[in-house]
C-alpha positions as CSV (number, residue, x, y, z in Angstrom):
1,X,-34.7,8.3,-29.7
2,X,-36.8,5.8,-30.9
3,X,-39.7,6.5,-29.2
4,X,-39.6,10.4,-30.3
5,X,-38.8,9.6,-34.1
6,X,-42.3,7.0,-33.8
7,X,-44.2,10.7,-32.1
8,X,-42.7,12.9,-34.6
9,X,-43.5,10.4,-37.8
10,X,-47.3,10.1,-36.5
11,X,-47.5,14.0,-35.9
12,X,-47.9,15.4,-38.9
13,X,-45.2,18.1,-38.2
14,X,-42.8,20.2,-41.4
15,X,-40.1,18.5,-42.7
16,X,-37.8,21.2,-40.9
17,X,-39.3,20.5,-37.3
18,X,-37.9,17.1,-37.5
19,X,-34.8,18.5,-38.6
20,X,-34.5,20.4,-36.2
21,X,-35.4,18.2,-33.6
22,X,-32.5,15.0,-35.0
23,X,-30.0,17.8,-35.4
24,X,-30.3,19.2,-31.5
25,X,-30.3,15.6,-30.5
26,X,-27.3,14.8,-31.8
27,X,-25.7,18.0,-30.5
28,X,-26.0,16.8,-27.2
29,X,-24.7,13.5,-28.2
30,X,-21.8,15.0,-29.6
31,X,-21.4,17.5,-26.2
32,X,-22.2,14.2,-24.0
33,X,-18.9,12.4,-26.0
34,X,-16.8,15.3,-26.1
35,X,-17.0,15.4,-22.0
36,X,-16.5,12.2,-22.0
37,X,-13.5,12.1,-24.3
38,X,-12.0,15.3,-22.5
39,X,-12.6,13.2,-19.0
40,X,-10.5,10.4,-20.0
41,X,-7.9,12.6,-21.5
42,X,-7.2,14.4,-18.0
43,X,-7.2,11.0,-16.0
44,X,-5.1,9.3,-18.5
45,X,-2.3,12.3,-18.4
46,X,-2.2,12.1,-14.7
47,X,1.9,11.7,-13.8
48,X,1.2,9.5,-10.8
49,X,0.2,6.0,-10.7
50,X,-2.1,4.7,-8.0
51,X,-3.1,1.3,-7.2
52,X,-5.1,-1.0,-5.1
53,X,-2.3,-1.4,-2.2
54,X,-2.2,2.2,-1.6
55,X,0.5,3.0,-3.5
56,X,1.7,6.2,-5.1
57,X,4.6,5.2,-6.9
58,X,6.0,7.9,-9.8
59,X,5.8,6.4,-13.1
60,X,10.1,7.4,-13.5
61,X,10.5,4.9,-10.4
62,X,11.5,1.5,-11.9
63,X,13.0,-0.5,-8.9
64,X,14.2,-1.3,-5.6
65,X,16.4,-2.3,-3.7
66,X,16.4,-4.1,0.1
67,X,19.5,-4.8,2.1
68,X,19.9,-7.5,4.3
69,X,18.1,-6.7,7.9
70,X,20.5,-6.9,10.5
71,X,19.6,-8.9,13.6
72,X,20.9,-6.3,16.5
73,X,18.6,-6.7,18.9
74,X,19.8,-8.2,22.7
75,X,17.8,-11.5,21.9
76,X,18.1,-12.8,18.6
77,X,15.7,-15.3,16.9
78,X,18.0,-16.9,14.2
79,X,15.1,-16.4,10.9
80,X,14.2,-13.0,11.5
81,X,16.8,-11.3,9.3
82,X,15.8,-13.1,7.0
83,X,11.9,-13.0,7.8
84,X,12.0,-9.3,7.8
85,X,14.2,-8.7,4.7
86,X,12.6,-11.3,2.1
87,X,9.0,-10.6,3.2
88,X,9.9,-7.1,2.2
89,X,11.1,-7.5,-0.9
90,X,7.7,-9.8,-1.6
91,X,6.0,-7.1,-0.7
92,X,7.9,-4.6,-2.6
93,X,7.2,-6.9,-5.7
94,X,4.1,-7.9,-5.5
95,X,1.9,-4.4,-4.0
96,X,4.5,-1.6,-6.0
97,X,4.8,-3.9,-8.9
98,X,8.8,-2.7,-9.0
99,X,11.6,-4.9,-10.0
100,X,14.3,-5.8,-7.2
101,X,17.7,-5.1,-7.7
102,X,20.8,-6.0,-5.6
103,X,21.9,-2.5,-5.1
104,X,21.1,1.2,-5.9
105,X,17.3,0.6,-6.7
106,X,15.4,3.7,-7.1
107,X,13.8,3.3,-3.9
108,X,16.3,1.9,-1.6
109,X,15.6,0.2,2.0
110,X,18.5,-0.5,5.0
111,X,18.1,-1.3,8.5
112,X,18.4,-3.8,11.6
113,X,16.2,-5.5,14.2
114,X,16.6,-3.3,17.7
115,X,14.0,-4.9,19.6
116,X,12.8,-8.7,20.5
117,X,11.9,-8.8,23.7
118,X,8.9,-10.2,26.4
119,X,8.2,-8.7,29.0
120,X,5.5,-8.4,32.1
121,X,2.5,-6.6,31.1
122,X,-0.5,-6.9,33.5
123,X,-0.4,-7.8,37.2
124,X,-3.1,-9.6,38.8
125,X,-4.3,-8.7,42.6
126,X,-2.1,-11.0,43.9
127,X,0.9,-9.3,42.1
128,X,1.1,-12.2,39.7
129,X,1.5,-11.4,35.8
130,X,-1.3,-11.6,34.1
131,X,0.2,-11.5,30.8
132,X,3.6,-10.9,28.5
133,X,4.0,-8.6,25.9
134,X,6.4,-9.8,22.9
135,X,7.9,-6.8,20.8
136,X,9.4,-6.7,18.0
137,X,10.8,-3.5,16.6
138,X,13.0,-2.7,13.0
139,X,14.9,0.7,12.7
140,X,14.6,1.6,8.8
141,X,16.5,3.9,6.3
142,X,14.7,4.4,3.3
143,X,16.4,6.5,0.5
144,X,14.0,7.9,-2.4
145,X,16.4,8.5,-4.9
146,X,13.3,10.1,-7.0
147,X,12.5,12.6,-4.5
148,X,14.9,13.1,-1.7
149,X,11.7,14.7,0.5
150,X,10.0,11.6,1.1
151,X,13.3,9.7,2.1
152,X,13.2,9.0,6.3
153,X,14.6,7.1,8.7
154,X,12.1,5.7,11.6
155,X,11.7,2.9,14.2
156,X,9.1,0.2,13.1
157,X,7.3,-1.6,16.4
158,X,4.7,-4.0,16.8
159,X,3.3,-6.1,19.8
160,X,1.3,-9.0,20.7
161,X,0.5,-10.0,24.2
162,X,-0.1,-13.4,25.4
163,X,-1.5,-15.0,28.6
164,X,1.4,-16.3,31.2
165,X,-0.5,-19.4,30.9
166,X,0.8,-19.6,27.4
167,X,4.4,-21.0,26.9
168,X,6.1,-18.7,24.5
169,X,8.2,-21.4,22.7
170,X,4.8,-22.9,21.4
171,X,3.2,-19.6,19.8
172,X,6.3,-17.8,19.3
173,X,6.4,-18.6,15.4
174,X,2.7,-17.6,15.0
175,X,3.5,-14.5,16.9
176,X,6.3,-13.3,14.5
177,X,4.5,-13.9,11.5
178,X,1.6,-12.1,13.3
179,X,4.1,-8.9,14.1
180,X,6.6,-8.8,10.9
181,X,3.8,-8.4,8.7
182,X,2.3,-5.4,10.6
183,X,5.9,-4.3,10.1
184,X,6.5,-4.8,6.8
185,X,2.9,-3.3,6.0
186,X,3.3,-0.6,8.2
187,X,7.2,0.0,6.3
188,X,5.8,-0.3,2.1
189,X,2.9,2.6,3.3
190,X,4.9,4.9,4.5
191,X,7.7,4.1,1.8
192,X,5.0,4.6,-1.6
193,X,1.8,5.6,0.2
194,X,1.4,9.3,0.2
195,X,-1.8,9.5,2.9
C-alpha cells in the first residue's frame, strides 16, 4: 500500500482517483477480514472437540469411569489386572483429558483378561520350534452413556513372538508392557476415536 500511495503521490493524478483507488483498497481489506472473521466463527461453533490423540470426545462428556479388569484367563500373571486397568485409566486421563470417577462415568469401561498364553509358532526342518508366540487378549464392555450407538463390546488381542532360544521368564515383563499398551491404545481409539 505503501508503494502504490508513493506512485499515486508522484503521478500527478485528481484528487478523486486517489480516492477511489484508498477506498477500493480498503474494501477488500474489509471483505479479506469479514472471511476471515466468518471462518473462525464456523470452526469455533463446531459441537465436537478434536485433539492430538485422535480423539472425538462430545463437549457434554465430562468423565469416565474404568472397573477393575478381571484376570480370567487359564494362566494368570499376578500384575496384569492391575497393569491393564490403571494404564487405562492414565490413558483415559491424560489423551481424552476426562476426569475419572469411581462409578457411572459418562463413558464407562468393564472387562477381564481371557487370554495369556505361549504357544509354538514356527517349526524348523527338523520339526523343532522355531519360535513362541505370547498372547495376550482383554474382552471389553464399553457403555457411552452419551450416545448408546457407539457403545460395544469386543475382544482386545495382541502378540509378540520370541525365539525358543529366549527364556520367557527373562523378557516376559518387557513383553507385557510391549502388548498392554497396544491394547490399551487399540481400546481408547475405538472408545473416543471416530475413524
Amino acid at each position: 500500500m505503501l508503494k502504490n500511495q508513493f506512485i499515486m503521490n508522484n503521478v500527478r493524478c485528481p484528487f478523486l482517483l486517489r480516492h477511489i483507488f484508498t477506498l477500493a483498497h480498503s474494501r477488500i481489506s474489509i471483505f479479506k477480514l469479514l472471511i476471515s472473521s466468518c471462518s473462525l466463527f464456523i470452526l469455533c461453533s463446531c459441537s465436537v472437540n478434536y485433539s492430538f490423540t485422535g480423539a472425538s470426545i462430545s463437549p457434554d462428556t465430562k468423565t469416565f469411569s474404568v472397573a477393575y479388569i478381571q484376570n480370567n484367563a487359564a494362566v494368570k500373571n499376578a500384575a496384569l489386572s492391575d497393569i491393564i486397568t490403571e494404564g487405562l485409566k492414565d490413558k483415559m486421563r491424560s489423551s481424552a483429558g476426562l476426569t475419572l470417577v469411581n462409578a457411572n462415568g459418562d463413558l464407562q469401561f468393564e472387562g477381564a483378561i481371557t487370554d495369556y498364553t505361549t504357544t509354538f509358532q514356527g517349526v524348523t526342518a527338523a520339526q523343532v520350534a522355531a519360535q513362541y508366540r505370547f498372547t495376550i487378549s482383554v474382552r471389553v464392555k464399553f457403555t457411552n452413556t452419551k450416545d448408546e450407538t457407539k457403545s460395544f463390546e469386543k475382544t482386545f488381542s495382541q502378540f509378540r513372538d520370541y525365539p525358543v532360544s529366549e527364556n520367557f521368564a527373562s523378557i516376559e515383563d518387557a513383553l507385557i508392557r510391549q502388548i498392554t499398551e497396544e491394547i490399551i491404545d487399540a481400546i481408547f481409539m475405538d472408545a473416543v476415536a471416530n475413524w
